[in-house]
C-alpha positions in Angstrom: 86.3 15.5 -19.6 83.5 13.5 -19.0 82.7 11.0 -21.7 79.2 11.1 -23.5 77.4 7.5 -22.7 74.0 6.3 -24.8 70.8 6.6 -23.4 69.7 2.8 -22.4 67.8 1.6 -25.5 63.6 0.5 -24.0 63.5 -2.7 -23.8 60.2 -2.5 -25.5 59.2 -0.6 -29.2 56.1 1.5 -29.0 54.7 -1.4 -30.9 55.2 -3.9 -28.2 54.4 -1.5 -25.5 50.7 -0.9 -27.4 50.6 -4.9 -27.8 51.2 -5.8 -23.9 49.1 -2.5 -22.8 46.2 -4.3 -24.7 46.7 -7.7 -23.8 47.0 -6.5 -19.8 43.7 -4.7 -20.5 42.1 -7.6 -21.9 43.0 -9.9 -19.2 41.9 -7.5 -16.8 38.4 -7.3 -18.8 38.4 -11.2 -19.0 39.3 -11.4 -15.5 36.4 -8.8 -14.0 34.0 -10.8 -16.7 34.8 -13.9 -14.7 34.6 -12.5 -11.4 31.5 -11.0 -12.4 29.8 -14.2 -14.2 31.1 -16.2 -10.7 29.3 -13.9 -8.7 26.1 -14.1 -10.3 26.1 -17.9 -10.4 26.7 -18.1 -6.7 23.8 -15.7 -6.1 21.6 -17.6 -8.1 22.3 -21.0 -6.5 21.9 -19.2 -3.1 18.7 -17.5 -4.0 16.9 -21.5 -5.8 18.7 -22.7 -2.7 16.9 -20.7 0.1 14.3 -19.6 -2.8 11.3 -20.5 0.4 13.1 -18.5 2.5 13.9 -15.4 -0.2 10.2 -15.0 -0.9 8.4 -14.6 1.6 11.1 -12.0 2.7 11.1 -10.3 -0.8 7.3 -10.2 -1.3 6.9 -8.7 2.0 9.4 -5.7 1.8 7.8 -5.0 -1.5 4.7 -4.7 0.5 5.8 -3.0 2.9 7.3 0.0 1.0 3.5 0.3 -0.6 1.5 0.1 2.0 3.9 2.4 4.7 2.0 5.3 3.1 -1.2 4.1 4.0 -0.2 3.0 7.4 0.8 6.7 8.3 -1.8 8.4 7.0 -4.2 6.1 9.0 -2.1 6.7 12.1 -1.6 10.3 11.7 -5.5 10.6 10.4 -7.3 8.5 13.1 -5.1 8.9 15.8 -4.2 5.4 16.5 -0.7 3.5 17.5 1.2 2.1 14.6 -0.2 -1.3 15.4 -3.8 -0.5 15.8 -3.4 1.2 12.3 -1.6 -2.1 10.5 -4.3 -3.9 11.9 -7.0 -1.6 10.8 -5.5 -2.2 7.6 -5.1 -6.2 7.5 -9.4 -6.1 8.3 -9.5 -3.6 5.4 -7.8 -5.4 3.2 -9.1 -8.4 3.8 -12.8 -7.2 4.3 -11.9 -6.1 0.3 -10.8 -9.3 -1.0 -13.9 -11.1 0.8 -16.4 -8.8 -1.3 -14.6 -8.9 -4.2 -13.9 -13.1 -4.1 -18.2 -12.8 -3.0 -18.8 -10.6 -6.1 -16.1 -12.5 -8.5 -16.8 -15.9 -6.8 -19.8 -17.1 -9.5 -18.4 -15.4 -12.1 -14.7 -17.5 -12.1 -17.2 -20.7 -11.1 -19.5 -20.4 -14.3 -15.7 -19.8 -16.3 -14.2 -22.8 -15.2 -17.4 -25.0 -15.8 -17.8 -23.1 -19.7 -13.6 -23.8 -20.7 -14.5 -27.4 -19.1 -17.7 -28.3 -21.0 -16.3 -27.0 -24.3 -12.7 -28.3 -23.9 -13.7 -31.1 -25.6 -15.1 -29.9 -28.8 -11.7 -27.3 -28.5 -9.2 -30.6 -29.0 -11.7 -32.6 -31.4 -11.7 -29.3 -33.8 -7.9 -28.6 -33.4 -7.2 -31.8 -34.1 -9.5 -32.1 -37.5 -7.6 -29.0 -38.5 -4.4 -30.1 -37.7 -5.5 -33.6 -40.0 -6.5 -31.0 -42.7 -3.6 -29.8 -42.8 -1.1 -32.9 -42.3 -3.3 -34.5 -44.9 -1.8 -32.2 -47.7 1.8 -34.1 -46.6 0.6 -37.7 -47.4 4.0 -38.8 -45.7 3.9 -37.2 -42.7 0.2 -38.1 -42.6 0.3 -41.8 -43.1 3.2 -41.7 -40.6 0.6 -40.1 -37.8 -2.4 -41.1 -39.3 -3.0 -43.6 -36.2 -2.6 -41.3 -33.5 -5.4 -38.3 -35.0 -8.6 -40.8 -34.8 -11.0 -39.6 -32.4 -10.9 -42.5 -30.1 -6.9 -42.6 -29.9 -7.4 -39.1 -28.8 -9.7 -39.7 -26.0 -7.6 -42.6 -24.6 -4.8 -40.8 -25.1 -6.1 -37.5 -23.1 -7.6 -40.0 -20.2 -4.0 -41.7 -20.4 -2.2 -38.6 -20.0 -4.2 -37.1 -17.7 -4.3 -40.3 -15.6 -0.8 -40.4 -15.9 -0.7 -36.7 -14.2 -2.8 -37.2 -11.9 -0.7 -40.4 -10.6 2.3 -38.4 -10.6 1.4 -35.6 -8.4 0.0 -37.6 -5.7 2.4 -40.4 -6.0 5.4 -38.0 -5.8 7.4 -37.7 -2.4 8.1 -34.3 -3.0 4.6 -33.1 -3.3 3.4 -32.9 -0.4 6.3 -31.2 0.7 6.3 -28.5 -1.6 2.4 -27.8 -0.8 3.7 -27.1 2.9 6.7 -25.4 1.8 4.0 -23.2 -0.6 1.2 -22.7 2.3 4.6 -21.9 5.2 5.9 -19.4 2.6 2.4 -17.6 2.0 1.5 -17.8 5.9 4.6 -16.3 6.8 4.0 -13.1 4.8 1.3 -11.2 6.8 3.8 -12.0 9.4 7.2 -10.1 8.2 4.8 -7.5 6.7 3.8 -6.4 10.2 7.1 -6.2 11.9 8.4 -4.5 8.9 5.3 -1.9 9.2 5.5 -1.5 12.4 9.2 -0.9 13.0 9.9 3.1 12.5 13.6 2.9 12.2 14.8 5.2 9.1 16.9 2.5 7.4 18.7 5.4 5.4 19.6 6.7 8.8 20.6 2.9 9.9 22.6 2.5 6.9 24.5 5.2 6.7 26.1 4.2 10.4 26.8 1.2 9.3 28.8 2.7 6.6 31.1 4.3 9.0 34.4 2.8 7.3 34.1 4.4 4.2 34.7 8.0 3.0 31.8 10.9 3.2 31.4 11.3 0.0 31.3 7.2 -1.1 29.0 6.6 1.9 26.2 9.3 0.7 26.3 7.9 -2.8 25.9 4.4 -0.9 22.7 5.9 0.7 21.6 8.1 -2.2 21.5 4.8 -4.6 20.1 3.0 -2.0 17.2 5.2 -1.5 16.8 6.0 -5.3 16.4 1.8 -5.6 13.6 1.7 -3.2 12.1 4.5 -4.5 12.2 2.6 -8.2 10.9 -0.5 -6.7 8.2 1.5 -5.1 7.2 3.8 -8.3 7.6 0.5 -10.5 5.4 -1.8 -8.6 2.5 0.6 -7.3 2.4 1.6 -11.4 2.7 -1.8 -13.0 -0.3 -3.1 -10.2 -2.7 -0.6 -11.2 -1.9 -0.6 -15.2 -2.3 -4.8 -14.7 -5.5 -4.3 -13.1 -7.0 -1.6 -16.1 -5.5 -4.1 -18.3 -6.8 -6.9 -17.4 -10.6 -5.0 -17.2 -9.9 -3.9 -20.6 -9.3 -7.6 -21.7 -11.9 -8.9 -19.8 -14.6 -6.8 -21.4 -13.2 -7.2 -24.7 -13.1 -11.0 -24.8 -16.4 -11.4 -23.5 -17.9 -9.2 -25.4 -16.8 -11.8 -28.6 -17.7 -14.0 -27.2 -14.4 -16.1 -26.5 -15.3 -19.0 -23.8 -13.6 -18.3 -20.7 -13.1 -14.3 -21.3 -13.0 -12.9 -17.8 -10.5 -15.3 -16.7 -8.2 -15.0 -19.5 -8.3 -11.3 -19.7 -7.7 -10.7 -15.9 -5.1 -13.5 -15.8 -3.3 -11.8 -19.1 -4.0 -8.3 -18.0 -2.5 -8.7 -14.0 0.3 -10.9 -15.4 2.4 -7.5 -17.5 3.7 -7.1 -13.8 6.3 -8.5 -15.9 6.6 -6.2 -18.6 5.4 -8.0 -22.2 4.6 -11.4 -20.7 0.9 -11.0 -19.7 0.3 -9.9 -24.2 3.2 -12.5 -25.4 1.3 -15.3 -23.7 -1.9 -14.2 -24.0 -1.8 -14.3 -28.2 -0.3 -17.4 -27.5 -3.3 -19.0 -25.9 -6.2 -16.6 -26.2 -5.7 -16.9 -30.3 -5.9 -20.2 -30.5 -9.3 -20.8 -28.4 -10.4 -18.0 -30.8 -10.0 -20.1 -33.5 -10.8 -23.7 -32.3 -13.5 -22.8 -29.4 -17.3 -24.0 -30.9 -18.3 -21.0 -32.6 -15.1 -19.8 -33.3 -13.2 -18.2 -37.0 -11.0 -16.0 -38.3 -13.1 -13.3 -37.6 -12.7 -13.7 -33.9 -8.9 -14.8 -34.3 -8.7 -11.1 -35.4 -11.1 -9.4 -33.2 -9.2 -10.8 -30.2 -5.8 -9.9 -31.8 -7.5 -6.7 -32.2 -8.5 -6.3 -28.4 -4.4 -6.9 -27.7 -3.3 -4.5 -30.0 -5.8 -1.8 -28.6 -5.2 -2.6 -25.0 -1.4 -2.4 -25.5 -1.7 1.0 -27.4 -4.0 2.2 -24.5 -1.0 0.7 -22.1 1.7 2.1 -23.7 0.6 5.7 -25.0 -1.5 6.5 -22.1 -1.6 4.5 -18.9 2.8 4.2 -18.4 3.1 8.3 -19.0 -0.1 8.9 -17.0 0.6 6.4 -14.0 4.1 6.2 -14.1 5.3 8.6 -16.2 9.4 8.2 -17.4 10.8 6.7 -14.6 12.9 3.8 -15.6 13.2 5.5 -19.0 14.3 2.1 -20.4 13.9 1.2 -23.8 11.2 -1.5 -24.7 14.7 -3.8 -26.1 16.4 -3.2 -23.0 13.3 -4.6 -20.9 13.0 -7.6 -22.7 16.5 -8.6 -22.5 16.7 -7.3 -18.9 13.9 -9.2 -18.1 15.7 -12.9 -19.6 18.8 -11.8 -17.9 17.2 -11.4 -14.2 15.4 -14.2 -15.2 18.1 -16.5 -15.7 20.4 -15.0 -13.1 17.9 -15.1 -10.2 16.5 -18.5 -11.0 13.4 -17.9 -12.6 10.3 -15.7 -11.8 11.8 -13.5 -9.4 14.0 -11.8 -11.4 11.8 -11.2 -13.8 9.7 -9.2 -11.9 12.3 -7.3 -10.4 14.1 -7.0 -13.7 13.2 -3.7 -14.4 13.9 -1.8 -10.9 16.9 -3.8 -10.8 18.0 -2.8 -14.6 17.0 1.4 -13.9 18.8 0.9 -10.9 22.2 0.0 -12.6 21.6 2.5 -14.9 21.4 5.3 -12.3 24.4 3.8 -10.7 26.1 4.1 -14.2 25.2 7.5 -14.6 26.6 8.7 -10.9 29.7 6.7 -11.9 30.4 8.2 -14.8 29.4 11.6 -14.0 31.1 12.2 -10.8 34.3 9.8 -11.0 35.4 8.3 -14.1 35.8 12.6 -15.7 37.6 12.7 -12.5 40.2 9.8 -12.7 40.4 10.5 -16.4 41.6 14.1 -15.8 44.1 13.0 -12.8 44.9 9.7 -15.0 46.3 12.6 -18.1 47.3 15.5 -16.1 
């Protein structure tokens, strides 16, 4: 007769078990966190690294995936070889920008000149207000009494500006820069024709190069890789022609007010929501101040120029996105924000703030792929 032996007692309680389960997941979420946080750092200190390299190279594929269209239909329409039809449209494009610097050129001139002459009378009244104000702190006041007389001021603005002026020329790395600067913009036109003129299918191209994976992970390679370009492309042809109505819309507004240097500002302002927010976030920043202390100016015009922002937004918002570019990112106006200080800070600067958007819809088609065709189906093998 056999005899009856216990069962081996677990050498863990289900307390303990649920204890080291968690603790293993949270290193493993720590653990990915760090990976990921690594990754990201080296990426930025490759891209402020090679950032005159990047540029030129990122600036110019942008290009080139808006103005492909228009090379093809000037090819097909006209009958010409691909590189008859990219230069056709280099002497169109740059017959355009002649008239419209010829047509723009006095107006920008008689700007400058105005914000000149009156910037002046724009620091003396700003700093009589701020007096006004500092005055009802008799402290604080006595303490920068000295510094908020009108000829401190002056030789303190001459000083500064002076000092400025000594730093930029007198600085080793300046004229280095300006090279690196002009290099970088000369090499554009450059990497924008041989990426016009090449008619390889990159799709096509990546997808052989993708040979080591399976099927059905190499088409969803391709498919997000195409749906990226394809954001990129809807985002930037969009936000171009919204910052140029924008920045119209401004324009008239502010001159019409009367604010000194009006065309400038509002096309600046209106061109610079490429990056979504910025162009209106710094524009109250400046444009309501030179409301307010420009000769001439008040509350009044404070508001009517807050006024003009809050219109051209609405405009922007309710009409011009759904119209021009409908839903596409579907992103909500938090998400873009932060998006845009994350990119920002993880692609050193400007650069990823422009592409902060297309990058951020981007992960969030890649999230929605993931999640719809393989996490369901590693959570139902994972329980079965």
């Amino acid at each position: 007769m056999s005899e009856h032996r216990p069962s081996p007692q677990p050498w863990l309680s289900p307390g303990q078990r649920w204890l080291t389960a968690a603790a293993v997941t949270g290193a493993a979420v720590v653990l990915l966190a760090a990976v990921v946080l690594s990754a990201l750092w080296m990426l930025r200190a490759f891209i402020g690294f090679f950032a005159f390299v990047i540029w030129p190279l990122a600036v110019a594929g942008i290009l080139a995936m808006l103005l492909r269209p228009a090379v093809l239909r000037l090819e097909k329409s006209l009958k010409l070889t691909r590189v008859r039809a990219i230069l056709l449209l280099y002497f169109l494009v740059t017959a355009a920008c002649v008239a419209l610097g010829i047509l723009l050129l006095p107006v920008v001139i008689s700007q400058v000149v105005e914000i000149k002459d009156t910037l002046p009378d724009f620091i003396t009244r700003a700093v009589h207000h701020l007096r006004d104000v500092l005055s009802q702190y008799p402290d604080i006041y006595q303490a920068v009494k000295s510094h908020l007389d009108e000829k401190s001021i002056a030789e303190q603005s001459a000083a500064a500006t002076q000092h400025v002026m000594n730093l930029l020329l007198a600085a080793p790395s300046t004229a280095r820069r300006l090279l690196e600067w002009s290099a970088a913009l000369a090499v554009i036109p450059v990497y924008l024709f041989f990426l016009l003129e090449t008619d390889r299918n990159l799709a096509r191209d990546f997808r052989h190069q993708l040979t080591f994976l399976p099927p059905s992970i190499r088409e969803d390679v391709v498919f997000l890789t195409n749906e990226f370009a394809n954001i990129v492309v809807a985002f930037f042809r969009g936000k171009l022609v919204i910052g140029v109505i924008m920045g119209i819309m401004k324009a008239a507004g502010f001159m019409l007010i009367g604010l000194q240097g009006g065309f400038l500002l509002g096309m600046f302002f209106g061109l610079l929501n490429i990056v979504p927010y910025l162009g209106s976030i710094l524009g109250l920043a400046v444009v309501l101040p030179i409301a307010y202390f420009q000769p001439g100016g008040s509350w009044t015009m404070v508001a009517e120029a807050a006024g003009i922002f809050a219109i051209v937004q609405l405009v922007e918002g309710y009409y011009l996105t759904p119209k021009i570019m409908g839903h596409h990112t579907g992103l909500h106006p938090l998400v873009i924000l932060l998006s845009i200080f994350f990119w920002g800070e993880a692609l050193h600067g400007i650069l990823g703030m422009i592409l902060a958007v297309p990058l951020t819809a981007f992960l969030v088609v890649a999230w929605r792929l993931l999640k719809t065709k393989y996490l369901p189906r590693n959570g139902v093998a994972a329980t079965s």
